[in-house]
C-alpha positions as CSV (number, residue, x, y, z in Angstrom):
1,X,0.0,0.0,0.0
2,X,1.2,3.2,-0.9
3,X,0.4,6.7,0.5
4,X,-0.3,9.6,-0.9
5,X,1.8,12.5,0.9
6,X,0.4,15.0,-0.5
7,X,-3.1,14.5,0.9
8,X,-4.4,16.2,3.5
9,X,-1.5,19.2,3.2
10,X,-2.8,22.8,1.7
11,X,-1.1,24.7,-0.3
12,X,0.0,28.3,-0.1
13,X,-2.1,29.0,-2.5
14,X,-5.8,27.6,-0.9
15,X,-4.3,28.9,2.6
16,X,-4.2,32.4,1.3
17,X,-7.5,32.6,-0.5
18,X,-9.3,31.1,2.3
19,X,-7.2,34.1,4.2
20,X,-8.8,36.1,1.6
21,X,-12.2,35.2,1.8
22,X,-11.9,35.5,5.6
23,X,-11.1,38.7,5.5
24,X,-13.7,40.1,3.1
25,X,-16.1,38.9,5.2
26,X,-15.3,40.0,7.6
27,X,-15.1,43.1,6.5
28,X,-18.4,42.8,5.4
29,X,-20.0,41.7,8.4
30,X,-18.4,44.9,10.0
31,X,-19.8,47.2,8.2
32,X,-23.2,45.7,8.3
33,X,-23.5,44.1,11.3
34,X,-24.1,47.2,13.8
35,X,-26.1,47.5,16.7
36,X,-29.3,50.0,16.7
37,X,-31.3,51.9,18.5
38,X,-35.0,52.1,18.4
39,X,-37.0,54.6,20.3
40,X,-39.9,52.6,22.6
41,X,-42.9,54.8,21.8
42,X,-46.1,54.3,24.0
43,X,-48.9,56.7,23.8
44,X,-48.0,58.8,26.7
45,X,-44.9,60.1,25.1
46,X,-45.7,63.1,24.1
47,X,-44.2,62.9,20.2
48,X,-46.2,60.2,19.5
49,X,-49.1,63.0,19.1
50,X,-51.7,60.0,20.4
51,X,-55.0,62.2,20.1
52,X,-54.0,63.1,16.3
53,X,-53.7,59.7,15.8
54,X,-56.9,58.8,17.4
55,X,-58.4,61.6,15.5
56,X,-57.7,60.1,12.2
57,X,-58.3,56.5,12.3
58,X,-61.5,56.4,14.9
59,X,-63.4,59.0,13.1
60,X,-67.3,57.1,12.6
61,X,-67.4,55.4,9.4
62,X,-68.6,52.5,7.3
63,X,-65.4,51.0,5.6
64,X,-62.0,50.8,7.1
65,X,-59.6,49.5,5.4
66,X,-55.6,49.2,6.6
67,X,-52.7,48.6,4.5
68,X,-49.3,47.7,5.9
69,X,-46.6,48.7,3.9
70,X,-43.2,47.8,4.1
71,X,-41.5,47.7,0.6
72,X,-41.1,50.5,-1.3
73,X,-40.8,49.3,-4.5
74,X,-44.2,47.4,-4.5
75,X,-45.9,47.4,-7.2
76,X,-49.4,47.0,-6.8
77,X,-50.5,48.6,-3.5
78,X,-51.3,52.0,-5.0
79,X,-53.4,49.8,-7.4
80,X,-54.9,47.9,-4.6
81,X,-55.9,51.2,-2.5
82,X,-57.6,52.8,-5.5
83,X,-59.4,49.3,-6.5
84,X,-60.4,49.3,-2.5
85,X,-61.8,53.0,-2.9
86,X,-63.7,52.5,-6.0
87,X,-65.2,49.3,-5.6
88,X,-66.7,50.8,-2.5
89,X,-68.0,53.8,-3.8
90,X,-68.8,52.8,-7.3
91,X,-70.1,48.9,-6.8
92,X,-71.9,49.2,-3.1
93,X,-72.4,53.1,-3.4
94,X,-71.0,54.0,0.0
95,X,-70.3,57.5,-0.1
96,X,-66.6,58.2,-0.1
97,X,-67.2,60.2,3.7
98,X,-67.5,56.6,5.1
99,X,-64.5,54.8,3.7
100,X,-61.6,54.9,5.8
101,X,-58.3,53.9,4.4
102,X,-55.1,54.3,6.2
103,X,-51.5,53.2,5.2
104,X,-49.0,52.4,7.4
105,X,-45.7,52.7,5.6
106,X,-42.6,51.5,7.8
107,X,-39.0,49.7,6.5
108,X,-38.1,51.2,3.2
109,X,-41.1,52.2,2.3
110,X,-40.8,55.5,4.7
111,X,-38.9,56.8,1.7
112,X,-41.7,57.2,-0.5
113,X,-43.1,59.6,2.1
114,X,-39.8,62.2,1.5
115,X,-39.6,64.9,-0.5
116,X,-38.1,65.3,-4.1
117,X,-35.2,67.5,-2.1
118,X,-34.4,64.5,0.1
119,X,-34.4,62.5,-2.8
120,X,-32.2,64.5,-4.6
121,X,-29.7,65.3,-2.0
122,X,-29.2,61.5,-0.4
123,X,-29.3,60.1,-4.2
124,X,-32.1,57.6,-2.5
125,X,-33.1,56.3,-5.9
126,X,-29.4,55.5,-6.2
127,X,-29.2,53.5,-3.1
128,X,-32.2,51.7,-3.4
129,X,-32.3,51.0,-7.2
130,X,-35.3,52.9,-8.0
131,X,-34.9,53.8,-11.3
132,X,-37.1,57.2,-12.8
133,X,-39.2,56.1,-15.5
134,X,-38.9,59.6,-17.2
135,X,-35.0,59.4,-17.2
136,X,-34.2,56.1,-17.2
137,X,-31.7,57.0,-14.1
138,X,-31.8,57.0,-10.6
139,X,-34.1,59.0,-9.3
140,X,-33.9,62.0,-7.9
141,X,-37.0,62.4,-7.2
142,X,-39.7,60.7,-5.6
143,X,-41.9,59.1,-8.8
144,X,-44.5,58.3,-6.2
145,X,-46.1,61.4,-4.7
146,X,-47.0,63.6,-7.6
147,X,-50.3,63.8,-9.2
148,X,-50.9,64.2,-13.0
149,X,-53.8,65.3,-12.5
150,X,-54.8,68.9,-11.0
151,X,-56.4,69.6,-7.7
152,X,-60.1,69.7,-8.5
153,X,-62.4,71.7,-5.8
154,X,-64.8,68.8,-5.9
155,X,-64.6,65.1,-6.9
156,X,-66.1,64.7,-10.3
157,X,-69.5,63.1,-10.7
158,X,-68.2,61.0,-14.0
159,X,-66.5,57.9,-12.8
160,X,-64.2,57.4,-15.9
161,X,-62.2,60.9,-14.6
162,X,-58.5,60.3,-14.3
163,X,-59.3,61.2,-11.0
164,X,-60.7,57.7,-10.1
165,X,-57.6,56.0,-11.6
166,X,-54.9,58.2,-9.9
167,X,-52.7,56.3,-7.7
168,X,-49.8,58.9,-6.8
169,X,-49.8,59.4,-3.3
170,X,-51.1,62.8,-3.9
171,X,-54.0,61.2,-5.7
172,X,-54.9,59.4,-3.4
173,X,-54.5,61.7,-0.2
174,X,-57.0,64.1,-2.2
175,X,-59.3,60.8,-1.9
176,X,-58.7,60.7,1.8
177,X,-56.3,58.0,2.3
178,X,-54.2,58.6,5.5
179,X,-50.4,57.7,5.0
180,X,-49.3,57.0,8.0
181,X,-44.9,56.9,8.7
């Protein structure tokens, strides 16, 4: 019998890119791995502004509906809201004073509550891969909030207006859906 001597040795080769790899990830894991801080909020602090919030989502009403929202980049809950609204209004003609609909946006979906400046100065569409369709870049602003459509003093009677289909968040905040960060 024989033996192989070379088994069960490592080169200097494998030894240095397991070195390597060791490293990076460590690295890595540094610069990721980092302990936070969250602020406990009750409803006795005072920042948590617990009659406002009280004020908006236990007003007397026929419909409530909630949506939690946690990814920014989701594609069909501005769809879902607006189909929510509508089918309501339009298919069991509950006048639009007695549907509640709040949002609750939280995780990376807070961004899509920030201005065009912050947008623009933190290069958040950068960071997050959000690309603007209008461009084709990173955006720079936020493609989510602005309305195509102009204010209106009062909702239009005719169901096929734009304004039934607009699901910007300005669209729908005209509507009276509560976004909620």
């Amino acid at each position: 019998m024989t033996e192989n001597p070379g088994r069960g040795r490592v080169n200097r080769r494998a030894a240095l890119k397991v070195a390597a790899g060791v490293a990076a990830g460590s690295i890595a894991l540094g610069q990721t791995a980092r302990i936070g801080w969250a602020h406990d909020l009750r409803p006795t602090d005072p920042i948590y502004a617990f009659d406002e919030y009280e004020r908006i989502v236990s007003r007397d009403v026929s419909v409530r509906m909630l949506y939690e929202w946690p990814t920014l980049t989701n594609p069909i809950i501005y769809g879902n809201i607006s189909n929510g609204l509508n089918g309501f209004q339009f298919s069991y003609d509950i006048p639009p004073s007695q549907i509640q609909v709040v949002v609750q946006a939280y995780s990376s979906a807070n961004l899509a509550m920030y201005d065009d400046a912050v947008w623009e100065k933190y290069q958040l569409g950068e960071i997050f891969k959000v690309q603007d369709p209008a461009t084709g870049e990173p955006a720079v602003r936020n493609i989510w909030f602005a309305s195509k459509n102009p204010p209106m003093a009062q909702p239009p009677a005719d169901r096929s207006s734009p304004y039934y289909s607009d699901i910007s968040i300005e669209g729908l905040q005209r509507r009276g859906v509560q976004f909620l960060i």
